[in-house]
N, CA, C and O atoms as CSV, one atom per row, in Angstrom:
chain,resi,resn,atom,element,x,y,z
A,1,UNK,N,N,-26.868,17.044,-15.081
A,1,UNK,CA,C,-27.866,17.324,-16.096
A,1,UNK,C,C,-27.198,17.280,-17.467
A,1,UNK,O,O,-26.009,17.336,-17.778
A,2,UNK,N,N,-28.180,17.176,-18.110
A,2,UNK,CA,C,-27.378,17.278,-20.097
A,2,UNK,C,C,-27.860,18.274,-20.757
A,2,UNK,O,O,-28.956,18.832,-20.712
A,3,UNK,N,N,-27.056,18.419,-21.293
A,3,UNK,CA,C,-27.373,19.776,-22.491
A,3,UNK,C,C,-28.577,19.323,-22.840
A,3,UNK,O,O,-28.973,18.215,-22.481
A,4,UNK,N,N,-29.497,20.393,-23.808
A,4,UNK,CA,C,-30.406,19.510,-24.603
A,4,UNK,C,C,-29.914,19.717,-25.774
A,4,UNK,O,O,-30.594,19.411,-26.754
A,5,UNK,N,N,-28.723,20.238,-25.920
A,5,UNK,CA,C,-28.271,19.753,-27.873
A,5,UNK,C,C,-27.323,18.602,-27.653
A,5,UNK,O,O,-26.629,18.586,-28.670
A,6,UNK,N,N,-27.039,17.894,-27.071
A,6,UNK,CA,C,-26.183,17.110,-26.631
A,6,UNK,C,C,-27.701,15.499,-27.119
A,6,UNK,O,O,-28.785,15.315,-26.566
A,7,UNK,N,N,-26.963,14.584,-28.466
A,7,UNK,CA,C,-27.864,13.308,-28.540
A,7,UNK,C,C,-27.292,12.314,-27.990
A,7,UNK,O,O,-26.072,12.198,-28.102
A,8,UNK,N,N,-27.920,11.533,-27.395
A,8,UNK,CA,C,-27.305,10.324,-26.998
A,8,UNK,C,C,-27.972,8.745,-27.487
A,8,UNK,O,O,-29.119,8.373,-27.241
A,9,UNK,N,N,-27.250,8.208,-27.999
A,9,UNK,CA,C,-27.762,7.079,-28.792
A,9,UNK,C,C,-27.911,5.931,-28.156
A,9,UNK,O,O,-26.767,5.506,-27.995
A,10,UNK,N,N,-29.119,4.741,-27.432
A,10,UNK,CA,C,-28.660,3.721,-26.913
A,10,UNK,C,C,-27.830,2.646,-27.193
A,10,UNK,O,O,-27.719,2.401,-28.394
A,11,UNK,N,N,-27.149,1.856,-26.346
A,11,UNK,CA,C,-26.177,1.426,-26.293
A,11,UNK,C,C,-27.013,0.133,-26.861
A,11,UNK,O,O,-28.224,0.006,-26.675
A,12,UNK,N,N,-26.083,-0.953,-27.686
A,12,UNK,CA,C,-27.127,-2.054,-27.653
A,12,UNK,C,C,-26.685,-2.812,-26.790
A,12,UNK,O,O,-25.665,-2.698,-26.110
A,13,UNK,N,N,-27.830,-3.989,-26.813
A,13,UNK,CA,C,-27.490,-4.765,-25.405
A,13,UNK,C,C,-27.535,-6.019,-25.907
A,13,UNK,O,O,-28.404,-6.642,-26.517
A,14,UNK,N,N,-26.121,-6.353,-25.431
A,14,UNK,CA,C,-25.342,-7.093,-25.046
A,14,UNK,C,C,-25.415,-8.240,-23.760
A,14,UNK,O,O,-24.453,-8.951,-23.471
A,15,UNK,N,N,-26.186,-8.266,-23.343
A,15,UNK,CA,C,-26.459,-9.308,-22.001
A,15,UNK,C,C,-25.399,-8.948,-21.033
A,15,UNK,O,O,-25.657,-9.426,-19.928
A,16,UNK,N,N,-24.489,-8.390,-21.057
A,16,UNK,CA,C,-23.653,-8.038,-20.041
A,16,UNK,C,C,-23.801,-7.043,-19.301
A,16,UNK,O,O,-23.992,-5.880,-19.657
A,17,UNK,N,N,-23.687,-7.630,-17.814
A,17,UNK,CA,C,-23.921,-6.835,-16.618
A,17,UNK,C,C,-22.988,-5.711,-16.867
A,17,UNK,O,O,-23.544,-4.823,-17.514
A,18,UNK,N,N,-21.801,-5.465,-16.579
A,18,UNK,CA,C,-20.541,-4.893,-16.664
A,18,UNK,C,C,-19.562,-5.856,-17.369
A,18,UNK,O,O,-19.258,-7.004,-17.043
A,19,UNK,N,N,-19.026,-4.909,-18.700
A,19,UNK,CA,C,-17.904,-5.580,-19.347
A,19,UNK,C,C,-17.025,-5.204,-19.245
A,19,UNK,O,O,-16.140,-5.608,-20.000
A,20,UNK,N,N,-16.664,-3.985,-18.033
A,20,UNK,CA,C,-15.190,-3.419,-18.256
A,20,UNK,C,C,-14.596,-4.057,-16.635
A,20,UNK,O,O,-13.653,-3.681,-15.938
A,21,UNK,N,N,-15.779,-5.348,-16.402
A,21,UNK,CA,C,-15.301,-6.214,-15.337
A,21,UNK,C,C,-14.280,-7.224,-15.555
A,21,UNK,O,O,-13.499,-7.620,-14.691
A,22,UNK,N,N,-14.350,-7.750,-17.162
A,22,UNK,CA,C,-13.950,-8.923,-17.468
A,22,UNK,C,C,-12.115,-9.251,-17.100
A,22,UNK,O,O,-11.336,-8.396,-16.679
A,23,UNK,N,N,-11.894,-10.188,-17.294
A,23,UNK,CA,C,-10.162,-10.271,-16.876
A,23,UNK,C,C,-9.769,-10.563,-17.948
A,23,UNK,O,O,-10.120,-11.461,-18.714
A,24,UNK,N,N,-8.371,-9.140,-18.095
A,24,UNK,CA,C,-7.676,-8.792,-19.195
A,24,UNK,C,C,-6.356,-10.140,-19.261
A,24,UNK,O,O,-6.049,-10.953,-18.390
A,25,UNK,N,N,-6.022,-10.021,-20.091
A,25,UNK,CA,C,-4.988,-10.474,-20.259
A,25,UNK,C,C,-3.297,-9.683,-19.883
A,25,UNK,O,O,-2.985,-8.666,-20.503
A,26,UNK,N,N,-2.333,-10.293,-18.829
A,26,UNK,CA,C,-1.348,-9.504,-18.289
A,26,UNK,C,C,-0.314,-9.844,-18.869
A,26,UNK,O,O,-0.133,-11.049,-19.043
A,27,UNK,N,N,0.615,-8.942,-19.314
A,27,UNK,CA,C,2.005,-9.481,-20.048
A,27,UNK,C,C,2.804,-8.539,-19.158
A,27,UNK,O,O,2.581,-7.350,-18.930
A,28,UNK,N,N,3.795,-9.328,-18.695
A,28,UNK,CA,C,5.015,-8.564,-17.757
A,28,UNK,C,C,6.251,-9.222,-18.629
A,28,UNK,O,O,6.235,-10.337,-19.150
A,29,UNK,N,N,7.078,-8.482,-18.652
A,29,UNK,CA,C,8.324,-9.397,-19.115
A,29,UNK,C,C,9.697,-9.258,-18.053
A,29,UNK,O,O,9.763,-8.285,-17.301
A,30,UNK,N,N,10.621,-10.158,-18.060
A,30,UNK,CA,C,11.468,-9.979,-17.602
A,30,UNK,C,C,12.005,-8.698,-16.417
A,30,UNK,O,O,12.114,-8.845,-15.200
A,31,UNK,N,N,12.277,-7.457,-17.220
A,31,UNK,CA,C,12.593,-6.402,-16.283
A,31,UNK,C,C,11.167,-5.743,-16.027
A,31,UNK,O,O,11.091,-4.599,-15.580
A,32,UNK,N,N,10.238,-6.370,-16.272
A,32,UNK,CA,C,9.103,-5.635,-15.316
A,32,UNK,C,C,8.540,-7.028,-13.614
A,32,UNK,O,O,7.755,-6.953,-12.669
A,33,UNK,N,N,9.427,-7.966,-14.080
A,33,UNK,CA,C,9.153,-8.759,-12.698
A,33,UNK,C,C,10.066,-8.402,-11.968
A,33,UNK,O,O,9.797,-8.541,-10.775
A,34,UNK,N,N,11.319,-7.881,-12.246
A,34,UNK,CA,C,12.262,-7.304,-11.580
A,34,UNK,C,C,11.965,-5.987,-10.896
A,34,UNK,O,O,11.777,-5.693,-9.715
A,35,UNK,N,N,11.977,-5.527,-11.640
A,35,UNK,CA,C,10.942,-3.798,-10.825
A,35,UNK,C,C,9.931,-4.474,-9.965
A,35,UNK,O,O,10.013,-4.107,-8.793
A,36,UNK,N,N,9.054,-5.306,-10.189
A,36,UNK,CA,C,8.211,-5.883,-9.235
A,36,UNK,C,C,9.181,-5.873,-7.850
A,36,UNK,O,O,9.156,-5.010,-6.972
A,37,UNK,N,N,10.209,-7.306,-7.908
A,37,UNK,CA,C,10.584,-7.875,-6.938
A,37,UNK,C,C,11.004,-6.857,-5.893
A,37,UNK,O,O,10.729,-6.963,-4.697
A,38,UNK,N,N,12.042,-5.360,-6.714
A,38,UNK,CA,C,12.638,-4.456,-5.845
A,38,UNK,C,C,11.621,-3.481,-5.508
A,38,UNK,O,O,12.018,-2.560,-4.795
A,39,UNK,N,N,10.374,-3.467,-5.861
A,39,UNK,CA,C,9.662,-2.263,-5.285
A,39,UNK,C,C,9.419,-3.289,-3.987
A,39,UNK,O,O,9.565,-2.804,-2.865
A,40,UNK,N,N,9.083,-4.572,-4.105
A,40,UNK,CA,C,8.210,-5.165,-2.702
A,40,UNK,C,C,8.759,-5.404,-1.724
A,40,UNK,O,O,8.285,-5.421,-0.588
A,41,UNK,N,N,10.574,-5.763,-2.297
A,41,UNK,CA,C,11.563,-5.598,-1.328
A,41,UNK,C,C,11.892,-4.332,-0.870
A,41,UNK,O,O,12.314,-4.599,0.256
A,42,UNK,N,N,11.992,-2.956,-1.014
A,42,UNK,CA,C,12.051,-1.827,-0.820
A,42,UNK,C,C,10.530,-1.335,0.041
A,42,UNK,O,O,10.401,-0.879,1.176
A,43,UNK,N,N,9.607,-1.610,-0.906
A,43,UNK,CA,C,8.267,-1.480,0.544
A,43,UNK,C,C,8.441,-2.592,1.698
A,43,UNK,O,O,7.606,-2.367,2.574
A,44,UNK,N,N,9.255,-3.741,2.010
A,44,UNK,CA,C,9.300,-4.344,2.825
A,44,UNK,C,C,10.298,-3.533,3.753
A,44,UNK,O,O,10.004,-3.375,4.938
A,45,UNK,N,N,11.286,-3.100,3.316
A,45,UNK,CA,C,12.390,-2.400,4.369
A,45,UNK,C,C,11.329,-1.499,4.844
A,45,UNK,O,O,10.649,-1.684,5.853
A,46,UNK,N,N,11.224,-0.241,3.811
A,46,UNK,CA,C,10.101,0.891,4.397
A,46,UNK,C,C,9.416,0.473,5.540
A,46,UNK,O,O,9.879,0.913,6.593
A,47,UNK,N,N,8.165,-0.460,5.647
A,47,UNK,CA,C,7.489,-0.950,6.461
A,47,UNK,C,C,8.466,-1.323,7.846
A,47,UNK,O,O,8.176,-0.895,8.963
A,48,UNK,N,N,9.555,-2.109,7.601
A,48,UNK,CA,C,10.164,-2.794,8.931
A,48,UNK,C,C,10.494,-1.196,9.355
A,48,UNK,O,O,9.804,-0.659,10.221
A,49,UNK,N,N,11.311,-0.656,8.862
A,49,UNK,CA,C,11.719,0.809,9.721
A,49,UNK,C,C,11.007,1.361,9.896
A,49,UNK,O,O,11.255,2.216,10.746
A,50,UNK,N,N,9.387,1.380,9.222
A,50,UNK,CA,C,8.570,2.381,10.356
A,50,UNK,C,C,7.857,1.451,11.363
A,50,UNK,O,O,7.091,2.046,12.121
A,51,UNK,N,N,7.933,0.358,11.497
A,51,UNK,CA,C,7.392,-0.577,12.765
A,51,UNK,C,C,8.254,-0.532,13.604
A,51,UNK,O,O,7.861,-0.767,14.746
A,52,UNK,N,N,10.014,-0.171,13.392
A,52,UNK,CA,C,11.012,0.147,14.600
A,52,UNK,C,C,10.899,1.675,14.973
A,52,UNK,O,O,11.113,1.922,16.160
A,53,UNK,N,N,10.570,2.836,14.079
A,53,UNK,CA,C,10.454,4.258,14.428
A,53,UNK,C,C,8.939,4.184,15.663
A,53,UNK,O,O,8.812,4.612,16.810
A,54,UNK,N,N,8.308,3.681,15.041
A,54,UNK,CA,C,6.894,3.318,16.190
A,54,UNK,C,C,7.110,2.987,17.361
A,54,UNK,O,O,6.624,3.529,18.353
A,55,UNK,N,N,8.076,1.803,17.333
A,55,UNK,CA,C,8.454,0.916,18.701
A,55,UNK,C,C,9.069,2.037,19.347
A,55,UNK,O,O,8.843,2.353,20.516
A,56,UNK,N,N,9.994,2.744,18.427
A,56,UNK,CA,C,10.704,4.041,19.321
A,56,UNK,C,C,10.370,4.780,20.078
A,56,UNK,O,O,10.707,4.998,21.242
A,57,UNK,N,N,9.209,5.493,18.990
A,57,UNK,CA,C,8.170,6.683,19.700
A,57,UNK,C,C,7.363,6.133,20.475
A,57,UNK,O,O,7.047,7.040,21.245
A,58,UNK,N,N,6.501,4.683,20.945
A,58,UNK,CA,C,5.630,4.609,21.561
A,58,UNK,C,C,6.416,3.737,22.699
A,58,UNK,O,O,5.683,2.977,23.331
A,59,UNK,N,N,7.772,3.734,23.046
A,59,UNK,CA,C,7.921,2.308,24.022
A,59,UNK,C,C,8.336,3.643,25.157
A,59,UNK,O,O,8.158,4.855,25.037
A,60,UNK,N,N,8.904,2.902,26.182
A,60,UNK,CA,C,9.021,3.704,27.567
A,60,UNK,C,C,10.389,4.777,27.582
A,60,UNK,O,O,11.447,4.360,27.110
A,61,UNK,N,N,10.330,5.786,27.991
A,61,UNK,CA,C,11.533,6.380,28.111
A,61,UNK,C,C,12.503,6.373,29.066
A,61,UNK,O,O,12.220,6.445,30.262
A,62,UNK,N,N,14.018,6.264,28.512
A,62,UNK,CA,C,14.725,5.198,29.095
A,62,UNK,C,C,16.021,6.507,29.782
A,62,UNK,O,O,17.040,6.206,30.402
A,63,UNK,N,N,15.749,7.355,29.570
A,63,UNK,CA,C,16.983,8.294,30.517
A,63,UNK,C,C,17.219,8.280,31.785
A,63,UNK,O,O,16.524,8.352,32.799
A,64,UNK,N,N,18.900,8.122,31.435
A,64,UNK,CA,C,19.334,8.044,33.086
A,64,UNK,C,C,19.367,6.818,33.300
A,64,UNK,O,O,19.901,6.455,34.348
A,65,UNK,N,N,18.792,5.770,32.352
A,65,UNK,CA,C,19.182,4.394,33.301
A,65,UNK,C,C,19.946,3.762,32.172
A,65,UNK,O,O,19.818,3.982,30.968
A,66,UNK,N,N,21.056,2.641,33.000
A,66,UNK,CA,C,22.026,2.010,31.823
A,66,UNK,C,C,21.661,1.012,31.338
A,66,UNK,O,O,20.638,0.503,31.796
A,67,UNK,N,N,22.351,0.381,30.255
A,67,UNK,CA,C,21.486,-0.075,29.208
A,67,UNK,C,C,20.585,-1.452,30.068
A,67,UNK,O,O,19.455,-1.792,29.717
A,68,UNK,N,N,21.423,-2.177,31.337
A,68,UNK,CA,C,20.978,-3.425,31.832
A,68,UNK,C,C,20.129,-3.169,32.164
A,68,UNK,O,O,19.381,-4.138,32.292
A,69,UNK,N,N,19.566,-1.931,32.532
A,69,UNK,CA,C,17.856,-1.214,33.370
A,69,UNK,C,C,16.826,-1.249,32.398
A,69,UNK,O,O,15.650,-1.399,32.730
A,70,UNK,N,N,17.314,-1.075,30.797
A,70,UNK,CA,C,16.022,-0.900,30.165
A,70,UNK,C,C,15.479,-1.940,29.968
A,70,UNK,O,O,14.771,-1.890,28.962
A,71,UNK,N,N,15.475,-2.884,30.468
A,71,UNK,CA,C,13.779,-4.129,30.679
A,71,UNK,C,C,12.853,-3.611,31.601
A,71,UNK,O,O,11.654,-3.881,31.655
A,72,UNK,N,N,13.462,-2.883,32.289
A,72,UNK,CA,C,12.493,-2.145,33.714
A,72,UNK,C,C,11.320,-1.285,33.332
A,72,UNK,O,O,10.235,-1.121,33.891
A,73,UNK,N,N,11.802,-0.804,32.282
A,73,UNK,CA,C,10.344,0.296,31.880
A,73,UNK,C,C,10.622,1.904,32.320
A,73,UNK,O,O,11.620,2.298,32.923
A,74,UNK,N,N,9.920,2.418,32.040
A,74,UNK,CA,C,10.064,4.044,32.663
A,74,UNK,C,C,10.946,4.533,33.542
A,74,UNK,O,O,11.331,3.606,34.254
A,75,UNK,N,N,11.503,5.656,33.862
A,75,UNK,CA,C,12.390,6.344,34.461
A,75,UNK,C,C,11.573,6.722,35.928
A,75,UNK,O,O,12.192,6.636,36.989
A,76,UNK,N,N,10.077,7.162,35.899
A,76,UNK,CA,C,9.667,7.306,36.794
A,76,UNK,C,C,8.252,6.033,36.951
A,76,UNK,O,O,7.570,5.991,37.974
């Protein structure tokens, strides 16, 4: 709801649907493509080590058998 001391003036119109749609103009320079490259390389490690912590926690448990057994699957 609005105050009622609160005026509000219409906007004029402009024919535009949404203008805070339009495409800005991007300036990166040098050490900001660099920060790019190492964040995507750094979220790329992140990602691979939690797709091996996963494989960890969700694959079969392997106690008691030596390493040539673990293609076999489960202990019991």
């Amino acid at each position: 709801m609005t105050h009622p001391r609160e005026d509000f003036e219409p906007e004029e119109q402009s024919g535009e649907l949404v203008h805070w749609m339009e495409p800005g103009s991007l300036s990166v320079g040098a050490a900001g493509v660099a920060a790019l490259t190492v964040a995507a390389f750094a979220l790329g490690i992140a990602a691979a080590l939690g797709v091996l912590a996963a494989g960890q926690w969700i694959g079969p448990r392997r106690d008691g058998l030596p390493p040539w057994k673990w293609i076999r699957g489960s202990v019991h």
